[in-house]
N, C-alpha and C positions, 0 to 999 in steps of 0.2 A: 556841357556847360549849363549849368544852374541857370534859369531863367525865373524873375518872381512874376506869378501870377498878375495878370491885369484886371482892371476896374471894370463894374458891371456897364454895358452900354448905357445911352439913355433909355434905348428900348427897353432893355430888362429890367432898369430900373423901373419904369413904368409899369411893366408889365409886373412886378412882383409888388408895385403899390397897390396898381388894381387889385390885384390877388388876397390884400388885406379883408375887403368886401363877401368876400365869399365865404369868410370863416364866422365864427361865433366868437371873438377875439375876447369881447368883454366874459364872456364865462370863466369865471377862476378857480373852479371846484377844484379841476384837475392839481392847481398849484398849490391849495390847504391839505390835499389826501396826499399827495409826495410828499411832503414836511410832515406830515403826521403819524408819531411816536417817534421821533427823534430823541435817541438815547445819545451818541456820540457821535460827532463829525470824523471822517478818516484820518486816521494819523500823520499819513504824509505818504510819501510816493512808496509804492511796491516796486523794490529793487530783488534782484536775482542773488545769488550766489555768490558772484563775482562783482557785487556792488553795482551793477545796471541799473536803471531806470528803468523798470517795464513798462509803468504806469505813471504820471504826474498829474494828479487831480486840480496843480494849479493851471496847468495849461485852458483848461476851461474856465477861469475864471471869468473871462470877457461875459459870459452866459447868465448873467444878472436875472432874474424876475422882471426888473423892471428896464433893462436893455432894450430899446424898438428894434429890429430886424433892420438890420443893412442891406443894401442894393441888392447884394453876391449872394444871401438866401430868401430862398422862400418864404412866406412868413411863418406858413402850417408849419414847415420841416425848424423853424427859431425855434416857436412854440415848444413844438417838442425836445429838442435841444435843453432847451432853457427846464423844463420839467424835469430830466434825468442827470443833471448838469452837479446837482447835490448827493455828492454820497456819504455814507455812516452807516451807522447802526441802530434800525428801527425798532421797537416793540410792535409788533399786528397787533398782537390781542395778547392779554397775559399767557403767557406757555409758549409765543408762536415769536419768531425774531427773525430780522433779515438783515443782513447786509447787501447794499445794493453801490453797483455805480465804481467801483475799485474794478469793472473786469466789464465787460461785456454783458454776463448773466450772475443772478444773485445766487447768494449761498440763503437758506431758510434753513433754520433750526428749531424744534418740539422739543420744548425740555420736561420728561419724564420724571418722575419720580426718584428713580436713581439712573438717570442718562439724560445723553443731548442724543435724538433722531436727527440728522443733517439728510436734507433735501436739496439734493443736486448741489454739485461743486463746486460750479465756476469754471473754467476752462483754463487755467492755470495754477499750479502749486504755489506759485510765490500772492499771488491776490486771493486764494481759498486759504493761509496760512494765515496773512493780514488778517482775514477774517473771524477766522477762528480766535486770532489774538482778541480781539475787541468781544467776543462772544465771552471770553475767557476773563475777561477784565471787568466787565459789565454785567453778565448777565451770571454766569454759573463754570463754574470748574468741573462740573461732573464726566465723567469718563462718554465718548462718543459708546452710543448701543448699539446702532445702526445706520446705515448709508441707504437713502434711497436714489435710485437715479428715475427720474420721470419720463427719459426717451435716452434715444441713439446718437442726441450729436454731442459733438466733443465741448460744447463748449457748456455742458451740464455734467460730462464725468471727466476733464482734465484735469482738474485739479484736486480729486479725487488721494495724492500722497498727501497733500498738505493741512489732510481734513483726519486720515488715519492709516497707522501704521499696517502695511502689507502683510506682516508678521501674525498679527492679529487676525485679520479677516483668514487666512491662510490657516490659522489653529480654531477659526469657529467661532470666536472669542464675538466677532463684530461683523455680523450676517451683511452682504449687501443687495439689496433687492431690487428688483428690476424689469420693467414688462418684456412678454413673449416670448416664444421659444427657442429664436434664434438671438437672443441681442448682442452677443462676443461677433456673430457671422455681420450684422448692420450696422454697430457702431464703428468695428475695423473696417469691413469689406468698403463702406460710402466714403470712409474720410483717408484711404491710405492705397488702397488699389485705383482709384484716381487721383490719387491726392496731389499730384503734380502739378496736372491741370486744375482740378480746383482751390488750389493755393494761391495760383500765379489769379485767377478770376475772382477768388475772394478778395486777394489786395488791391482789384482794382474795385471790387464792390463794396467794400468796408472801410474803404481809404486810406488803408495802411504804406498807401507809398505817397501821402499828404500830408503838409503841415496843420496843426490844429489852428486853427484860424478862422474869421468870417469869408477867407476864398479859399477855406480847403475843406477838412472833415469838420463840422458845427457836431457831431454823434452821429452814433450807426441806427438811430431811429427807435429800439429796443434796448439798448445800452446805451453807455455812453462812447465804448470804443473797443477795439479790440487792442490787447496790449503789445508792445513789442519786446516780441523773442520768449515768451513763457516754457515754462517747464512742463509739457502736456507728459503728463503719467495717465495710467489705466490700471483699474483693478476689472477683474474678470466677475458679473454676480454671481451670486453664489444661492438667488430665491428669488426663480422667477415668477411673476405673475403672470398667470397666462386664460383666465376666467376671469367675468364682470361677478365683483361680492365676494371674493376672497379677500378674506379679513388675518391680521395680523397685531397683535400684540406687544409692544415692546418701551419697556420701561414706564410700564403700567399704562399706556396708552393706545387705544385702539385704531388701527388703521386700515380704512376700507379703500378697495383698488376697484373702479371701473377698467376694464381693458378696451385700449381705444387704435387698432392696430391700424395702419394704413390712411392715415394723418399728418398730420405734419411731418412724425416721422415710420417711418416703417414699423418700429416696437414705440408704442406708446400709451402711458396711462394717469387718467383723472387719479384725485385722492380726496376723500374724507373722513376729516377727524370728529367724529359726533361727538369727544368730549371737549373740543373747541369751536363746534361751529363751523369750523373753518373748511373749506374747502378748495382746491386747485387744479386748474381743465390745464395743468402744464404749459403747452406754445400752440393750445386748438381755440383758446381765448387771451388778448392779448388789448394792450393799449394802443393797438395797430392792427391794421390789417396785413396777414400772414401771405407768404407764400405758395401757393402752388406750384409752380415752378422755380427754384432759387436760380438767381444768376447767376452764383457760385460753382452751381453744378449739382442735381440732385437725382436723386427718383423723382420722379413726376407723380404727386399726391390727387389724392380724389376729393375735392370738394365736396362733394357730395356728403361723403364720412366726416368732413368736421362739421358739419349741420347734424346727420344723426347722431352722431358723439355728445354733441353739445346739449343736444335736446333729452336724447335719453340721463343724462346730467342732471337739465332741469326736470324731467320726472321725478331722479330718486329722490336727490336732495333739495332743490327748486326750492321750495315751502320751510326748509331747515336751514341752509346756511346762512349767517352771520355775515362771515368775510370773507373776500376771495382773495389770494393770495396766487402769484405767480412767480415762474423764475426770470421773468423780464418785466420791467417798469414795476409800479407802485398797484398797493392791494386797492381793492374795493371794498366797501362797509356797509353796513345793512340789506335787508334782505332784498327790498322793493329795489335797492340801486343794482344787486347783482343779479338777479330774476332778467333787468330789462337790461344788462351790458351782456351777460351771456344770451339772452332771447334777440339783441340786435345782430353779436356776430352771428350766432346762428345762421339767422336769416338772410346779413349780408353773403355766405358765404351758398348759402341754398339757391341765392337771386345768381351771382355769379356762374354759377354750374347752371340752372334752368334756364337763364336766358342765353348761353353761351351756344349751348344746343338749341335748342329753337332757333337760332340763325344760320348755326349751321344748316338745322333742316330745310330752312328758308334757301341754301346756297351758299352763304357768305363765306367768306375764306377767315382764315382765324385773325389776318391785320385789320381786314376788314371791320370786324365783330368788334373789333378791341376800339377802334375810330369810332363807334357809334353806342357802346353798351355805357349808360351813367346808374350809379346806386339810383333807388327816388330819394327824394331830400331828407325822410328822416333817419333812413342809414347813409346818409351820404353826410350829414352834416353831424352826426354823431362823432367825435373826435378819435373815439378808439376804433373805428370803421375807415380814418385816414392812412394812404399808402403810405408808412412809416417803415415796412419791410419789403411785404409785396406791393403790386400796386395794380390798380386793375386792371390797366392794360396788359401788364404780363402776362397776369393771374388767367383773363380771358382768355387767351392764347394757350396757357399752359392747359386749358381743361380742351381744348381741343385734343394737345397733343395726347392728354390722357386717356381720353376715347375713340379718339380717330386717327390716333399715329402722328410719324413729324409731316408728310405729307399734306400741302394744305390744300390741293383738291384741284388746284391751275396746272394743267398738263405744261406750259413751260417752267414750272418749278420745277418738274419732276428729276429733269437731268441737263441742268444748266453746265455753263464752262465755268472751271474753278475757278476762283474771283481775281488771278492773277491775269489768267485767260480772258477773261470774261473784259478786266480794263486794259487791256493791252489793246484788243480789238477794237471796243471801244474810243480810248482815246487817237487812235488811226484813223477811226470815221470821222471823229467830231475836232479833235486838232486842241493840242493841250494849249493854246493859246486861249482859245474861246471856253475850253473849260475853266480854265483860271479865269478870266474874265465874268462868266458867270458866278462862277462862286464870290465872287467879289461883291458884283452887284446883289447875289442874295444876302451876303452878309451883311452890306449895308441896310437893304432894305428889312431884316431883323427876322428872314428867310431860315432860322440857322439849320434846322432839321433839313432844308434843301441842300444848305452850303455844307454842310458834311457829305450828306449823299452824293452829291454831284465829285466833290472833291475829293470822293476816296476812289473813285476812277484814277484820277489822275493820280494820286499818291502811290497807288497799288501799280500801277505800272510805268511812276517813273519816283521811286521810295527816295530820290537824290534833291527831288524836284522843289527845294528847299520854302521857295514862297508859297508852294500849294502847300506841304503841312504846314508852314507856321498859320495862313488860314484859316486852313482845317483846325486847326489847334485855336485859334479864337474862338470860331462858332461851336466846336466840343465846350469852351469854357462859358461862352454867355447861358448854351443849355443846362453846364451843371447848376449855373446861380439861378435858372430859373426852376428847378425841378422841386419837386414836393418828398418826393421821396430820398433817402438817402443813399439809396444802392443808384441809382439812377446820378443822384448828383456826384457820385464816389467813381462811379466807370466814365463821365465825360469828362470831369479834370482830372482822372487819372491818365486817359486818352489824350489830351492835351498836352500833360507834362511830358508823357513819352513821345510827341511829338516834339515838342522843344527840346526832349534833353536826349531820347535812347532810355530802351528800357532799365528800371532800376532795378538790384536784387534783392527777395523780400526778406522780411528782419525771421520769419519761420519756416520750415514744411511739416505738414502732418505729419511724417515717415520718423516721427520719433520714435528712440529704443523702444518706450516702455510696449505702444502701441504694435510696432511690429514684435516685437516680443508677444505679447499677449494674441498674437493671430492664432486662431484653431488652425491645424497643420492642413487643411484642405485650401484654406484660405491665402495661408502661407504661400505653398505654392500656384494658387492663382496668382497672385502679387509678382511671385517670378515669372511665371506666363507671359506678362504683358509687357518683359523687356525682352521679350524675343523678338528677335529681328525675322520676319517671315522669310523674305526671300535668302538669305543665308543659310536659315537652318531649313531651308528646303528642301537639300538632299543630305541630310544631318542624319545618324542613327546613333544617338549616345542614350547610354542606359546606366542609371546608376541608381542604388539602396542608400539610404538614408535610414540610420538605427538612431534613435534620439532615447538615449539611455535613460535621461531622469525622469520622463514618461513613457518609457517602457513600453514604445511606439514604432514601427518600422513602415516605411514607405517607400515605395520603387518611381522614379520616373525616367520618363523616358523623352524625348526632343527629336521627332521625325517628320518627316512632311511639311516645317514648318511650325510645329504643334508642340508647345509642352504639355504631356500629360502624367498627372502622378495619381495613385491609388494606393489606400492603405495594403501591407504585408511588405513580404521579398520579392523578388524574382527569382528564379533560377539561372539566368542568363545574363544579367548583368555584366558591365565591363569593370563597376566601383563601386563599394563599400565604404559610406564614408560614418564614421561612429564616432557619439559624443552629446553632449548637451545641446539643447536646444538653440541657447544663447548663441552658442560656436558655430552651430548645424546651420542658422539661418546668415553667419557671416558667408560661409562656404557658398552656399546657394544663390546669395546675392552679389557674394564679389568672390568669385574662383579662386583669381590669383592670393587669396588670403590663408589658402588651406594649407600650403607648405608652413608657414610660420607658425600657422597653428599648432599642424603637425607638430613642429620641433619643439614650441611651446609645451605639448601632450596636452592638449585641448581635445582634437581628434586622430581619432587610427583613421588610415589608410588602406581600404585591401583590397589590389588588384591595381586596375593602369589607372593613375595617376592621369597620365594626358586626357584621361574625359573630362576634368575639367575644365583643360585648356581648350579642350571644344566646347566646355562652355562660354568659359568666355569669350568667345571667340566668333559666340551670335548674340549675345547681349547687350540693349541700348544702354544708353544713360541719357537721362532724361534733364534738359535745362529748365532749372525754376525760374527764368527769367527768358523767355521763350516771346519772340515777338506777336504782340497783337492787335497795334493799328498797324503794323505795315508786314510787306510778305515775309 
């Protein structure tokens, strides 16, 4: 049953008045450089296919400029809100355009002498198509040259069909380029071999299962939102970068790559265009403080590297660039302002890492470090230095994990009782009476970080225990209005609502065709790997070839001990032969019983015993993208 959100206490309210004090509220730069080169406002909503709403840019309209921040947010995380809240189509600088604010992350387009360079996609077809429309209408008709993708996550090459045809890059026609040597294995392998789990974690970090509202998502902090149900497509590149000062040519315009790997994202690269001045550190400089750890679910990145990245940055071009342009929020202009917005995150992200360690070496455990580590005030009160993605108690946390493992150094961490165990036992000591009673009293008292704590004992070992979640599910919601960051205020009323209501199902998953289609066959089958049921295929011995005709590929695997393991060639001992296209190969592999229809379709041959399928399926999970996670 739908319940609506409740109003912020008096406490948070106060508390997020105070919180006005702490910012630099009167500074408005940030609000004239977002409004500045406004070519066209968005047209209207990005709809699908099937006449969907993916996107409605009126649902923000409450996000005024001059709107004060209500009880239910934070002021910083308004702020920011209200700054990304306007989208269209910008001019940077003559040759350089962007459309921003239709999608999560912006499309940027270099218009060439006879082409448009498009830089990074957008993370779905239908809002990179919008885009391109208004490119199309305003700016130039010329034929796209090139595709750059600036890193590995999807929400920089989804929308990748909607920007150019597959045909074309596939005949050469329209190179796509892209850092490092593996980027097909990180941009698939991160967002689709877990992507189940990090689906169901990103809708509660992104807010995708909230109303847009002042008690739901205000923006995802670097966007304005993620959209619901998009068309994620994948083009494979086809020109890697993979050295700092490879340069590249295209449509008379020069384009220089720093290679910046093991940052934000695993394959990652800067860009400068010396005949614009321009330049862009991609998601290692942002109007936010980034990630080290996502909550989503990630590799765990090295702070460390987006300080050297940054800086060797300001070496090349420091003294040249003009304008910084990025694929999230709004450019920078002149040289002196991008010199000291790239030289502050720098440095925030060097002070995070050094002082992170130094407490460890001091002892501290990583909650610890994170209770007690503050920016000093001139990177702390810098606005693009605001937890807007990451924040810094994560962040703190995550560079432990990065150097010291998940381990945080307390021998009773080491091998606790799983959290069902752990409140079962628990509430037997202390008597779910008194724990309801406490949580009570901390709630009133504006305890809420206690009254969660104390009260997922008692939820986790009696999930029926109806007055302790809905509790619980108050003080989740007074933390989300009071949080600064938007991933933080997106997981406690998303925690919340699924405490009122039971978990909701989300409007996407990664494991789109085009996506799993486009896996390297190694990778492919890792992805089936991880639906093997261990203790079933225990004592399992099925062996079967996979010939994938249209790349002229053959592979053997085999499911023993538990273990699926495949390697490119034949076998000679095989029990099945299964032949045909990729498309078909990878139906087979992930849903067995699909292979007779296909068969008779003449999709694929058949050669040898059939029923090793049926042992396939037959240790295969299926994984729920709505999978519980405040309760067992």
């Amino acid at each position: 049953m739908c319940q609506s959100p409740k109003d912020a206490t008096p406490i948070t309210a106060e508390i997020n008045a105070a919180a006005v004090q702490l910012y630099d509220m009167d500074n408005r730069q940030d609000f004239t450089d977002s409004r500045r080169g406004l070519i066209a406002e968005l047209p209207g909503n990005v709809v699908g296919a099937d006449g969907s709403v993916i996107f409605d840019p009126t649902e923000f309209d409450y996000l005024t400029d001059d709107a004060p921040p209500p009880n239910t947010v934070n002021p910083s995380l308004w702020r920011q809100s209200q700054l990304i809240a306007r989208g269209g189509l910008f001019e940077v600088v003559p040759g350089l355009y962007q459309v921003r604010n239709n999608d999560i992350a912006n499309l940027t387009v270099v218009e060439g002498g006879n082409g448009l360079v498009v830089i990074d996609c957008m993370a779905g077809v239908e809002s990179a198509r919008q885009a391109m429309a208004l490119i199309r209408e305003h700016v130039s008709d010329k034929p796209v040259a090139a595709v750059i993708y600036t890193h590995t996550h999807i929400d920089h090459y989804g929308g990748v069909k909607g920007v150019v045809d597959a045909a074309d890059v596939a005949s050469g026609k329209v190179p796509i380029i892209a850092p490092g040597h593996q980027f097909d294995k990180y941009a698939i392998g991160e967002n689709v071999i877990a992507g189940n789990a990090m689906a169901r974690r990103s809708f509660y970090a992104f807010g995708g299962l909230l109303d847009f509202d002042p008690k739901g998502t205000v923006s995802c902090g670097i966007g304005i939102a993620s959209t619901h149900g998009p068309t994620v497509s994948y083009i494979s590149p086809t020109d890697l970068i993979t050295t700092t000062g490879a340069k590249r040519e295209i449509a008379g315009i020069e384009f220089e790559f720093l290679y910046a790997p093991d940052t934000e994202a695993p394959e990652e690269m800067h860009i400068w265009i010396p005949q614009l001045a321009a330049l862009t550190c991609a998601e290692n400089a942002n109007h936010s403080l980034h990630n080290i750890q996502t909550l989503r679910g990630a590799r765990t990145r090295d702070a460390r590297n987006f300080a050297r990245y940054l800086d060797e940055t300001l070496e090349r071009w420091g003294d040249l660039a003009q304008v910084h342009h990025g694929p999230h929020t709004w450019p920078v202009w002149g040289n002196a302002n991008i010199a000291a917005f790239i030289g502050s995150q720098r440095d925030t992200y060097k002070y995070i890492h050094d002082q992170s360690l130094r407490l460890a070496n001091k002892g501290y455990t990583p909650l610890e470090a994170a209770e007690v580590i503050e920016l000093p005030d001139e990177l702390r009160r810098n606005w693009a230095n605001r937890g807007y993605h990451g924040t810094l108690h994560h962040d703190v946390r995550a560079v432990y994990t990065k150097e010291l493992g998940m381990w945080d150094g307390d021998p009773v961490s080491l091998h606790p009782h799983p959290p069902v165990e752990s409140a079962t036992r628990f509430v037997a000591f202390a008597g779910a009476d008194n724990i309801l009673a406490e949580g009570r009293r901390a709630f009133d008292a504006g305890d809420y970080r206690w009254a969660v704590e104390i009260l997922h004992k008692l939820v986790f070992a009696q999930p029926d225990n109806t007055e302790a979640r809905q509790l619980q599910a108050d003080a989740y919601e007074q933390m989300g209005y009071q949080a600064e960051g938007p991933q933080w205020r997106g997981i406690f009323l998303s925690a919340a609502k699924e405490l009122r209501e039971g978990p909701l199902p989300p409007a996407y998953v990664t494991a789109s065709e085009d996506t799993i289609l486009a896996m390297p066959l190694d990778i492919l089958f890792d992805f089936a790997a991880v639906h093997v049921i261990g203790e079933k295929a225990a004592d399992a011995d099925i062996r079967i070839d996979f010939s994938f005709t249209d790349e002229h590929a053959h592979w053997t695997m085999r499911i023993a001990r538990g273990v699926l393991n495949a390697r490119a060639g034949s076998s000679p001992d095989t029990q099945l032969t299964v032949s045909g296209p990729k498309k078909a190969l990878v139906a087979v592999l992930l849903t067995p019983a699909s292979a007779t229809e296909l068969e008779q379709a003449g999709m694929v041959t058949l050669d040898g015993d059939a029923g090793a399928l049926s042992a396939v399926a037959a240790v295969l999970d299926d994984f729920d993208p709505s999978f519980p996670i405040v309760t067992p």
